[in-house]
C-alpha positions, -999 to 999 in steps of 0.1 A, spaced: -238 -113 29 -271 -89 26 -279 -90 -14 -293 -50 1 -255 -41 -1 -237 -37 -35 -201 -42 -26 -192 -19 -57 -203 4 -27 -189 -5 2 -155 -12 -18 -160 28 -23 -160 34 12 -125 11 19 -109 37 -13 -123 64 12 -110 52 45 -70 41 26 -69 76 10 -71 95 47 -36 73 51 -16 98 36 -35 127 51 -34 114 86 3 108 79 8 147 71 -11 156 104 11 134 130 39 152 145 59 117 149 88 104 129 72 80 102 88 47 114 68 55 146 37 59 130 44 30 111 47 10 142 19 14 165 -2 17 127 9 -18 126 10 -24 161 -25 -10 169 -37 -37 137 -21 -68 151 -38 -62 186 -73 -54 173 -71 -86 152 -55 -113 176 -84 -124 194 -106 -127 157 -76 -152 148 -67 -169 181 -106 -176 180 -111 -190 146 -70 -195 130 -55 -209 159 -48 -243 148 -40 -236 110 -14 -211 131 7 -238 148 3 -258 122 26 -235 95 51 -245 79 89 -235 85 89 -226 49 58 -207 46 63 -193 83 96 -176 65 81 -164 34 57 -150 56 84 -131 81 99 -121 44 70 -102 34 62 -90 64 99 -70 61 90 -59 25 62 -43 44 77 -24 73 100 -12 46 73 3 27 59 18 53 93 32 60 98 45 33 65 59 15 57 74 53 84 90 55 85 105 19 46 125 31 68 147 52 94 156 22 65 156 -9 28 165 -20 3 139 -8 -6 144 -47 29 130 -59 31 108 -35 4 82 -36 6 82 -71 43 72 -77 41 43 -45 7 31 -71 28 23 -95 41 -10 -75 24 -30 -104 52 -17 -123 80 -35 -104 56 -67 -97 57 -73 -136 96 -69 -133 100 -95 -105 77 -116 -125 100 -117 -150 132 -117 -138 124 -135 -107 94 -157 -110 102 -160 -150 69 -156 -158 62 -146 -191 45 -111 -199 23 -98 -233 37 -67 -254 3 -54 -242 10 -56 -202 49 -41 -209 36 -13 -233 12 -1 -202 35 -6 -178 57 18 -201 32 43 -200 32 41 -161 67 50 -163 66 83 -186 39 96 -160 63 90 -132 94 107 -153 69 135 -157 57 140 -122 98 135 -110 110 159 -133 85 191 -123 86 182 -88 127 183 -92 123 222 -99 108 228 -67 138 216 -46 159 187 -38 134 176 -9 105 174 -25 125 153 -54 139 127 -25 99 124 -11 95 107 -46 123 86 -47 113 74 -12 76 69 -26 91 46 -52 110 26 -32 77 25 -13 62 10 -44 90 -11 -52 86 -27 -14 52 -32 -17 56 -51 -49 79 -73 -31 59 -79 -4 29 -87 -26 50 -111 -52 63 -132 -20 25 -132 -4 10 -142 -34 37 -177 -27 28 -181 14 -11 -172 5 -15 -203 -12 -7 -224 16 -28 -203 42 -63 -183 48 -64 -152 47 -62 -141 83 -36 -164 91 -16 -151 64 -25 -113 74 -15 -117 112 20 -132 108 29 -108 79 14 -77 103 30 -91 134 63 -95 116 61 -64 98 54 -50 135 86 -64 149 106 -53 119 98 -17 127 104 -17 165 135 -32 155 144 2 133 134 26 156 161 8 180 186 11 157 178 46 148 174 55 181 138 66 175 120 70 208 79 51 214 72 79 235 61 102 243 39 118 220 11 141 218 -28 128 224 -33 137 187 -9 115 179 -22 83 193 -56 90 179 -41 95 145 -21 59 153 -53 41 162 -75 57 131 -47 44 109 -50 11 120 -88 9 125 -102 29 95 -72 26 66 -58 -7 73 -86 -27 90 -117 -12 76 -94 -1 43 -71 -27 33 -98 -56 48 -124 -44 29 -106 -49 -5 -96 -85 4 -134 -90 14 -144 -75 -19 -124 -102 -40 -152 -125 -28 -181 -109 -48 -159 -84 -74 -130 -93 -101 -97 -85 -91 -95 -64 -120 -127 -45 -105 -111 -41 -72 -73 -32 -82 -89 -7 -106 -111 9 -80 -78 10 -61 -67 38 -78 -89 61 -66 -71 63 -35 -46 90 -53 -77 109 -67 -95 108 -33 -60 119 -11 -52 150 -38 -84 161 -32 -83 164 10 -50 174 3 -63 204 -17 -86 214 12 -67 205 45 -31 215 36 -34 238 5 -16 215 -19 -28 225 -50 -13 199 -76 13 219 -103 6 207 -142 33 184 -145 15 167 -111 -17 165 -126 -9 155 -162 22 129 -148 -4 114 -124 -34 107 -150 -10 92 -175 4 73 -139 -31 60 -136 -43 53 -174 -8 29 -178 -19 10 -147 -55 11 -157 -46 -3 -192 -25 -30 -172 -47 -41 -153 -77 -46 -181 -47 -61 -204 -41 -87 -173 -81 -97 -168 -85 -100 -207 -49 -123 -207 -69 -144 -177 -99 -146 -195 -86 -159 -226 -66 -187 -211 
């Protein structure tokens, strides 16, 4: 790496590219499974000759056990993106990518219940903070209509999928590199959503040319150049640094939102998403310090 380029920066630009996600999201005409898929779809391509060049042999080489945690998270995935896609077209992008950040929430949850890990006063206490500022945001957007409340629950189940898929990567990641890891999980996640727009009946085509650019821009600039950069930035940064800098990506989609689509964030918005982010900022630095210490 070029000591010229501060990754502090270019992690800035990967916050940039993730928070178009939910804007590009509003701007496609298609059904949200479908732009889940070829998102995915488009990202699995583009990679598959960078790991049939350099993963191939740590690839059929897996595991059966890791191969099915893999194909497990990979499902978490394609539900997530099921799910928080689809709630774009009932909510504000404002209310949205805050509530499916709060997936650090239900990662501490699993940890305890599921991974019986044990968890500081400090990390629950943040996480409960996390929680009013979601009660807040659910209960003024529940005056505005009972659509705009379901685009939040579906947001939360987005962050509650996400958690799972991140709680059973963090178990197949130790046993492969990164790529390796990336490309199953994406493929699987791929096949997971062709597999619900068959059972739903949703059509792959056709659809209009803005469309597929808006499918290949998700894949390229949020997920590739996005989503990449932050596991490239773990090389040089903290993960407190990066996970941190992550929650720009609400901050940075509220504000195109404000000037593409008119959303203008209400009060309870605004004051339920900053207490939203402080609770998961606190968690985070309470997490780095616990590290630290032991």
């Amino acid at each position: 790496m070029d000591k010229k380029i501060d990754p502090k920066l270019i992690i800035l630009i990967g916050v940039i590219f993730v928070s178009f996600s939910s804007v590009l999201t509003k701007m496609c005409s298609a059904p949200a499974l479908i732009i889940g898929t070829y998102r995915l779809g488009f990202t699995s391509f583009i990679l598959l000759p960078y790991v049939l060049a350099k993963n191939t042999h740590e690839l059929k080489n897996v595991s059966r056990k890791t191969l099915v945690q893999c194909i497990c998270s990979g499902v978490f995935l394609a539900l997530h993106f099921a799910t928080w896609l689809e709630s774009i077209k009932y909510t504000s992008i404002a209310s949205s990518t805050v509530l499916v950040n709060t997936h650090p929430i239900f990662i501490v949850l699993g940890s305890i219940f599921i991974l019986k890990e044990k968890v500081s006063r400090k990390s629950l206490a943040s996480i409960f903070i996390a929680l009013i500022g979601s009660a807040i945001i659910s209960m003024g957007d529940s005056s505005l209509g009972k659509n705009i409340l379901y685009g939040d629950m579906l947001a939360i189940l987005g962050g509650l999928t996400v958690a799972c898929y991140m709680l059973i990567g963090r178990i197949a990641r130790q046993k492969l590199s990164v790529n390796a890891y990336t490309f199953i999980v994406y493929t699987s996640c791929t096949i997971t959503l062709l597999l619900f727009d068959f059972i739903t009946g949703t059509p792959l085509y056709p659809y209009p040319k803005l469309d597929w650019i808006i499918f290949i821009s998700l894949a390229v600039c949020c997920t590739i150049l996005g989503h990449s950069i932050f596991n490239w930035a773990l090389e040089y940064l903290s993960p407190s640094f990066v996970s941190t800098a992550i929650l720009g990506e609400p901050i940075f989609a509220t504000i195109w939102a404000i000037f593409l689509f008119n959303q203008i964030p209400t009060l309870w918005q605004i004051s339920g998403g900053l207490i939203v982010i402080f609770g998961i900022y606190r968690f985070i630095q309470v997490t780095e310090n616990s590290s630290t210490e032991n």
